[in-house]
C-alpha positions as CSV (number, residue, x, y, z in Angstrom):
1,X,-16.5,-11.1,8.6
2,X,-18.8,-13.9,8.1
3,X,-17.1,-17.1,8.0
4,X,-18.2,-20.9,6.7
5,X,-16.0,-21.7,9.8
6,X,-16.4,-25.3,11.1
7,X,-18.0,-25.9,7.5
8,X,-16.0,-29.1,6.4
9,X,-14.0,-28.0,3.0
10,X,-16.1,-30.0,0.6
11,X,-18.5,-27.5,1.3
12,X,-16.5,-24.3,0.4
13,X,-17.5,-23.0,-2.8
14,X,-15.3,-23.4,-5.3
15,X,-12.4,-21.7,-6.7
16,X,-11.1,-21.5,-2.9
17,X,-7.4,-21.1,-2.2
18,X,-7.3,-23.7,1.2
19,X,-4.5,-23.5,3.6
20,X,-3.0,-26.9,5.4
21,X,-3.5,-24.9,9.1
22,X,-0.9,-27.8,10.1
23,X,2.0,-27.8,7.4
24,X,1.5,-24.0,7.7
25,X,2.9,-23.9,11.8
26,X,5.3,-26.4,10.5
27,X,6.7,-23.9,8.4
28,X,6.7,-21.3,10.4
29,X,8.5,-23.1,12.9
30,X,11.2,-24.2,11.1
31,X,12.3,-20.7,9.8
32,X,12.0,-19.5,13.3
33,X,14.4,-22.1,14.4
34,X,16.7,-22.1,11.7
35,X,16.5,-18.6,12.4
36,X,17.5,-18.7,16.1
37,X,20.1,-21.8,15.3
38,X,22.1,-20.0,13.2
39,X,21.6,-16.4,14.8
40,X,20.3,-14.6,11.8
41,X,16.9,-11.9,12.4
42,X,14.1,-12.7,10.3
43,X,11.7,-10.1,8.8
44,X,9.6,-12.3,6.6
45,X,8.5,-10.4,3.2
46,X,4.6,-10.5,3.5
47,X,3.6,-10.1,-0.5
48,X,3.2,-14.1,-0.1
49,X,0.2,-14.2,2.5
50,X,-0.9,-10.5,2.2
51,X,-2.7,-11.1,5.4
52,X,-2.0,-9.2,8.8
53,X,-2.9,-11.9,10.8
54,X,-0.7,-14.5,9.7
55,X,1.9,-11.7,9.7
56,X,1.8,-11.8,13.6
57,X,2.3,-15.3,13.6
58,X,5.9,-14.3,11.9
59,X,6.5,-11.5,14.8
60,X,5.4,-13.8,17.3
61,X,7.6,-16.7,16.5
62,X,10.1,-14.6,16.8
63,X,10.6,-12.2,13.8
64,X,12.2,-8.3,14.0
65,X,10.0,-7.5,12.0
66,X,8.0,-7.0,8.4
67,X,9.2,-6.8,4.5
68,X,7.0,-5.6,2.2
69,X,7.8,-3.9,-1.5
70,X,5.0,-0.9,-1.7
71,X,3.9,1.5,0.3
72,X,0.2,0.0,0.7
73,X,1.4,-3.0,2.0
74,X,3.4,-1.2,4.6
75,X,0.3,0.6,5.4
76,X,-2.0,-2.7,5.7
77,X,1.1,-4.4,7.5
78,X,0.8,-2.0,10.5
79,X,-2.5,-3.5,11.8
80,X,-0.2,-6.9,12.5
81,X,2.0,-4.4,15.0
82,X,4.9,-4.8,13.6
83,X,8.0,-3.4,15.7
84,X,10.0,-2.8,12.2
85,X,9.0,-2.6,8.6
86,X,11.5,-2.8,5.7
87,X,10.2,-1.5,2.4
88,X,12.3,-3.6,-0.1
89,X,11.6,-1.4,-3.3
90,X,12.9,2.2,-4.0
91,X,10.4,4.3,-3.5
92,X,9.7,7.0,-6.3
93,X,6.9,10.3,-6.1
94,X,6.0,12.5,-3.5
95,X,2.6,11.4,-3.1
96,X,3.9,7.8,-1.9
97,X,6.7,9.4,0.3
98,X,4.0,11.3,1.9
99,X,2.0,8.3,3.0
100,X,5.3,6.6,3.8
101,X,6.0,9.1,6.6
102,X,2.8,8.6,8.0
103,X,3.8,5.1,8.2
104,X,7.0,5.8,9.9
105,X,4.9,7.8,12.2
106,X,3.3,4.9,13.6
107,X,6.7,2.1,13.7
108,X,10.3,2.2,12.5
109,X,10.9,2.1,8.7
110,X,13.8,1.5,6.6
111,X,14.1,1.2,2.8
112,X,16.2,-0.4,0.7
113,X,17.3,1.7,-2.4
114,X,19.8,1.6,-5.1
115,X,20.4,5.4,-6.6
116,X,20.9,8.5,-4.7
117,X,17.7,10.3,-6.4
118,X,15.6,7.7,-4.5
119,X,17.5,8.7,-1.6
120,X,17.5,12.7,-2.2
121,X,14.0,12.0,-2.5
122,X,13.3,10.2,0.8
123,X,15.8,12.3,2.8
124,X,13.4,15.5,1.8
125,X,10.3,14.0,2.7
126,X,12.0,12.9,6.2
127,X,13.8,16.0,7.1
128,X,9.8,17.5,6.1
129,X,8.0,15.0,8.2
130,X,10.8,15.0,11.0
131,X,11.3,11.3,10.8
132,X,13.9,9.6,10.6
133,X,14.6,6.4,7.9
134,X,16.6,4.1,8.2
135,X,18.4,2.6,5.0
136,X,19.6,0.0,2.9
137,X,22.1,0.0,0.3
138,X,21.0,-2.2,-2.5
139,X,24.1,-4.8,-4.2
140,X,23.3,-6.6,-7.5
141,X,24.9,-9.9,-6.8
142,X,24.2,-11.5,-10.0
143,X,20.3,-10.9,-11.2
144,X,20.2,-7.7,-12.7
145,X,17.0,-6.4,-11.5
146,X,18.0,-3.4,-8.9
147,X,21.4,-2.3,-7.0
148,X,24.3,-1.2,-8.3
149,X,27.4,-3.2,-8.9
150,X,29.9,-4.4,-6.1
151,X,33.1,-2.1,-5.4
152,X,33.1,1.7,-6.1
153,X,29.3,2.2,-7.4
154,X,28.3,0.6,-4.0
155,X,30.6,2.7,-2.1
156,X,29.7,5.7,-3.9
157,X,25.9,5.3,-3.6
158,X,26.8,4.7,0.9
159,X,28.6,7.8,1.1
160,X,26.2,9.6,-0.9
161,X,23.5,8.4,1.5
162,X,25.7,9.2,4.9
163,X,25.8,12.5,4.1
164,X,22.0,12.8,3.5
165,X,19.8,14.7,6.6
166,X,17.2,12.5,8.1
167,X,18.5,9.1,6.6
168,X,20.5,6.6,8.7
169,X,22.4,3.8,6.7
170,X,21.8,0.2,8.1
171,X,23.4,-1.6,6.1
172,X,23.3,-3.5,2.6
173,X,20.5,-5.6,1.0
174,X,20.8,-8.1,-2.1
175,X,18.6,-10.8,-4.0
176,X,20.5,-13.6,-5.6
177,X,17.1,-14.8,-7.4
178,X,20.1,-16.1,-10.0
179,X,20.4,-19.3,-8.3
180,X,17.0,-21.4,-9.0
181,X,18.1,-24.4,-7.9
182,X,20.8,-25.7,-4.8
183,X,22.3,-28.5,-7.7
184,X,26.0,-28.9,-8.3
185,X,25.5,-25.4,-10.7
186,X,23.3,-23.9,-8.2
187,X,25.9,-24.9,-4.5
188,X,28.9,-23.3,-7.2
189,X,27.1,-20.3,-7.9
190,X,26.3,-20.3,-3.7
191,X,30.4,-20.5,-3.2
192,X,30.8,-17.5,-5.8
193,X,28.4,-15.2,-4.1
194,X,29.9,-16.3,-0.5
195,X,32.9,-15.0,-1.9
196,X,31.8,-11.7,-3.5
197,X,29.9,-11.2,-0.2
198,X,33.2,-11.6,1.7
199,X,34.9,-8.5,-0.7
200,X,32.1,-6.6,-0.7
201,X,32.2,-6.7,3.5
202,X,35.9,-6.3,3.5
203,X,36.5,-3.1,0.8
204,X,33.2,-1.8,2.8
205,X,35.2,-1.7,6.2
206,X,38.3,-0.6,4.5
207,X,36.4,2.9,3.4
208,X,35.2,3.1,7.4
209,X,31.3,1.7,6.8
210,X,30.6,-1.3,9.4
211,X,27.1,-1.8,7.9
212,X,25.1,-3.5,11.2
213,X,22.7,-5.3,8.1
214,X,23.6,-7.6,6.0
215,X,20.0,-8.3,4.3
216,X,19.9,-11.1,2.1
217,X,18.5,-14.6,0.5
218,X,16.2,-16.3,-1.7
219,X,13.9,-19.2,-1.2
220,X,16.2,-21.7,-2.9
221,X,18.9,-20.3,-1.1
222,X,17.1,-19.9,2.2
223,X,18.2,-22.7,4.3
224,X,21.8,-22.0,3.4
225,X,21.9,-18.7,4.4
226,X,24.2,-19.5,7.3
227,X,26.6,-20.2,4.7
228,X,27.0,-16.7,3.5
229,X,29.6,-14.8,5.4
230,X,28.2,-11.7,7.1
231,X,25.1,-12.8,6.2
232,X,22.4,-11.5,9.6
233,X,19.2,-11.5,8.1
234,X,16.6,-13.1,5.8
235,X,13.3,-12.2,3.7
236,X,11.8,-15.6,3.5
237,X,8.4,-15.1,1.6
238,X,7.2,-18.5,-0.3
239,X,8.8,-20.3,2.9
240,X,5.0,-19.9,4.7
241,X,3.2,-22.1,1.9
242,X,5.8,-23.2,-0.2
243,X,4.4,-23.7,-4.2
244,X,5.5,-25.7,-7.1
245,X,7.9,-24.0,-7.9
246,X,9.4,-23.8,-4.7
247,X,9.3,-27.8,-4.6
248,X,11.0,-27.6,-8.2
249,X,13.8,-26.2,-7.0
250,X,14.4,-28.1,-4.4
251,X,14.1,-26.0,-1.4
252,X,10.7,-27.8,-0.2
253,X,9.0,-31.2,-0.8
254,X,5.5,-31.5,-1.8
255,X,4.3,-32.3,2.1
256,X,5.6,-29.2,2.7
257,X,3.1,-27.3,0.5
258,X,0.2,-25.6,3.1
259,X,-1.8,-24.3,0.4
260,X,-3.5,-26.0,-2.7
261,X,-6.5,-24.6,-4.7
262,X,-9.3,-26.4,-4.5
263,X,-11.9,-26.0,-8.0
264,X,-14.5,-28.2,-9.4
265,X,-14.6,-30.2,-13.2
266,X,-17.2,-28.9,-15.3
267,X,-16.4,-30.6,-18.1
268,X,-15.4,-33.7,-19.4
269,X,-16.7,-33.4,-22.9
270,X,-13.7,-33.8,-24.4
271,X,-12.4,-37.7,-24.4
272,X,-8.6,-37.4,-22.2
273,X,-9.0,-33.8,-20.8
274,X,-11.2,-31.9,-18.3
275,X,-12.2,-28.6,-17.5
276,X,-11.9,-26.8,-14.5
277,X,-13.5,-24.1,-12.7
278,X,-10.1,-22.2,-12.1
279,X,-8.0,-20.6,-15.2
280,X,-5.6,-17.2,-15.0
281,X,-7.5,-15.4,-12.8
282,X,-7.5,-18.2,-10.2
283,X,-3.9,-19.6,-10.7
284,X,-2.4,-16.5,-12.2
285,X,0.1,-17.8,-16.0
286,X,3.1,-18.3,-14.2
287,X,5.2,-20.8,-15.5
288,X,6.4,-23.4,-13.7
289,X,10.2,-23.1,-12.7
290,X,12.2,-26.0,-14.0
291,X,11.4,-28.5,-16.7
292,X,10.2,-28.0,-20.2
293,X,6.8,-29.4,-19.9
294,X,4.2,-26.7,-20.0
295,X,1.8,-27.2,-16.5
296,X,0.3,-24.5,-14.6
297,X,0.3,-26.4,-11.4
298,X,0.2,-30.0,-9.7
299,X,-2.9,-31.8,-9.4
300,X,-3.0,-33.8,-6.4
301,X,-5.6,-35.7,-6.9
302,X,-4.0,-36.8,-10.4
303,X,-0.1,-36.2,-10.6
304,X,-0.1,-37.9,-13.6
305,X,-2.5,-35.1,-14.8
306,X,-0.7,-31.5,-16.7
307,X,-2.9,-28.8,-16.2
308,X,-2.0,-28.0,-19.9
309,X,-3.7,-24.2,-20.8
310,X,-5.9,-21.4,-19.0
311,X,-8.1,-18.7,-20.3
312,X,-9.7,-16.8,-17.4
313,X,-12.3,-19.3,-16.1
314,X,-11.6,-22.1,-17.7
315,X,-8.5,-24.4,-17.0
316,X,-7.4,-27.1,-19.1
317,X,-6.2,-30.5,-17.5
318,X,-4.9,-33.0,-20.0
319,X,-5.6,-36.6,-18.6
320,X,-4.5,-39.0,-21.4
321,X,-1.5,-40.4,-18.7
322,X,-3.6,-40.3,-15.5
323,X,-5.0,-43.4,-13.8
324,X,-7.7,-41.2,-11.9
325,X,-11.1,-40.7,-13.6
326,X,-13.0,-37.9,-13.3
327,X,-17.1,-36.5,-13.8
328,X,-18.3,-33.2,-14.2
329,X,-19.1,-32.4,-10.2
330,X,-15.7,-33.8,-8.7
331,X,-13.4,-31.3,-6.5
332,X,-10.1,-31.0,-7.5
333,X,-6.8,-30.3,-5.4
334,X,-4.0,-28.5,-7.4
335,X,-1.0,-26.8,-5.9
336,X,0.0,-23.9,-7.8
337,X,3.2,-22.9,-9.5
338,X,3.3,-19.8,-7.8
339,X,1.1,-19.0,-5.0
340,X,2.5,-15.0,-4.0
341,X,0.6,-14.4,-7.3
342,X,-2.4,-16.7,-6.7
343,X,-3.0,-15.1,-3.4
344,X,-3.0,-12.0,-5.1
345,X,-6.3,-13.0,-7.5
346,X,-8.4,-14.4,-4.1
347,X,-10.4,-12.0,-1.6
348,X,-11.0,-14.8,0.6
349,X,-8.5,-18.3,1.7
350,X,-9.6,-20.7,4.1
351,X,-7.4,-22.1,6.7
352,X,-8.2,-26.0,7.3
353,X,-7.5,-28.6,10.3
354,X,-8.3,-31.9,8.8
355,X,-11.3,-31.2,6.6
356,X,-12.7,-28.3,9.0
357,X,-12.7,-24.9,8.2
358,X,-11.2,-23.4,11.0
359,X,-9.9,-19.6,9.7
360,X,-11.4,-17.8,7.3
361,X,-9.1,-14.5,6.6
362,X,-9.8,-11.7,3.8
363,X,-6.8,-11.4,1.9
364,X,-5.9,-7.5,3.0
365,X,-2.6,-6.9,0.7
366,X,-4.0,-8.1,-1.9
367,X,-3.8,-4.9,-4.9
368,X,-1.9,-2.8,-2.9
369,X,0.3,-1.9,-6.3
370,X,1.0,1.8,-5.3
């Protein structure tokens, strides 16, 4: 595509989501080492960068493979050449089983699930297609999103699925999203799920199942994963960027953030605030994670600043406590509380060395909903 590449980034037009090329490797690196330290696979869920390229800087450094959630990313995902691709969403409908075959066509799939319709489902369209699946049992350790509970519901739901043409059970997958934070709650609630992971394992291998996946994490949990018994592979996401939130709870400082979003003031008319060129459908209305201050994001540039209120162009940055002044025409640095979602609203990010543009990459996943 054409690219402003070797542009410095004062010149990008602004709202531009700008990635720290150098904090970004870092990043990567120290997941793939923690990774190889501890003996645990990796396959990275992608619906943070949604971009194929960056995706094959995961496999590269070492990664099994490729999460994604839907079916679109898995088909976007395959231009990266990824060896495996877990689909970590139960799939529902014929038409999207359909185009998940042709997917498994083209590289090994599996798919985490949680009721045996899903898997009825899937093990038709694979016994159709000729292909097998491979398959994850999903456990609700404690967030109650999907998977069923621990003991005979899990048990019931991995018999179900051995018996099931065409699919090939891998093992078990679980999200403790529950634990926000690693403080003294948070390391407690770490030593309760250690320990509910430990009877799950055991009454598994009591009923014969020896499940070769244990799939597991979250980003505040990530770097503790080795603490988990049976615990042999992560789906670090955020990890690649970091965000606000991510720094909030503690599993990543500020200097580890790659990616800010750079907009422009357009208004200072008001006396203590000023207006930016960026509102929800730059920075999405996530909240932030902790605290009970309403901000939309960290401005660099100002951390004294609270980017207070969005509509959809226009965001609001209170500056009564900062010490920075700004005019209409400044550029403005602000990391956001969520970037998966900010990623989501851009086309276009722009990966910076210093203050050259040095990749420019079209954000491919972004959309892919179905």
């Amino acid at each position: 595509m054409t690219a402003p590449i070797g542009l410095r980034v004062s010149d990008l037009d602004t709202p531009a989501i700008v990635i720290d090329l150098e904090i970004m490797e870092r990043n990567l690196r120290k997941l793939a080492d923690y990774g190889r330290e501890h003996d645990l696979r990796v396959r990275p869920h992608t619906k943070t960068h949604k971009i194929p390229a960056l995706a094959r800087k995961q496999i590269d450094l070492g990664a099994a493979g490729l999460t994604v959630a839907k079916v679109g990313e898995a088909e976007v995902m395959l231009s990266a050449g990824p060896p495996e691709l877990l689909v970590a969403y139960p799939i529902v409908g014929r038409k999207k089983l359909n185009r998940l075959m042709e997917v498994a066509r083209k590289t090994s799939v599996t798919v985490s699930l949680d009721s045996l319709f899903v898997a009825r489902q899937l093990s038709d369209a694979a016994r159709e297609a000729q292909i097998e699946i491979g398959i994850l049992a999903e456990v609700d350790v404690g967030l109650g999103r999907v998977g069923v509970a621990p003991g005979e519901a899990l048990l019931q739901l991995i018999q179900g699925i051995d018996r099931l043409p065409r699919l090939r059970f891998e093992g078990i997958a679980f999200y403790p999203g529950m634990i926000r934070s690693l403080d003294e709650e948070g390391e407690e609630a770490l030593k309760r799920l250690a320990q509910m992971l430990e009877g799950i394992l055991r009454d598994l291998r009591r009923a014969g199942f020896q499940p070769k996946i244990v799939s597991g994490g979250s980003t505040p949990t990530l770097f503790h994963s080795h603490e988990l018994p049976g615990l042999n592979e992560i789906r670090p996401g955020t990890y690649i960027f970091n965000d606000r939130n991510t720094v909030l709870a503690g599993a990543a400082s500020l200097e580890e953030c790659a990616a800010s979003i750079h907009v422009t003031v357009v208004s200072t008319s008001k006396p203590g605030q000023m207006i930016i060129d960026g509102g929800s459908k730059t920075f999405s209305s996530d909240r932030q994670a902790a605290g009970s201050e309403v901000s939309f994001g960290h401005v660099l540039d100002a951390p004294e600043a609270v980017f207070t209120k969005m509509n959809e162009e226009h965001g609001f940055v209170e500056l009564r406590r900062a010490t920075a002044q700004f005019s209409v025409g400044d550029r403005v640095r602000i990391i956001p509380n969520h970037i998966c979602v900010a990623m989501n609203l851009h086309e276009t990010v722009y990966g910076v060395r210093g203050d050259v543009v040095e990749q420019v990459w079209r954000v491919e996943g972004r959309g892919k909903l179905q």
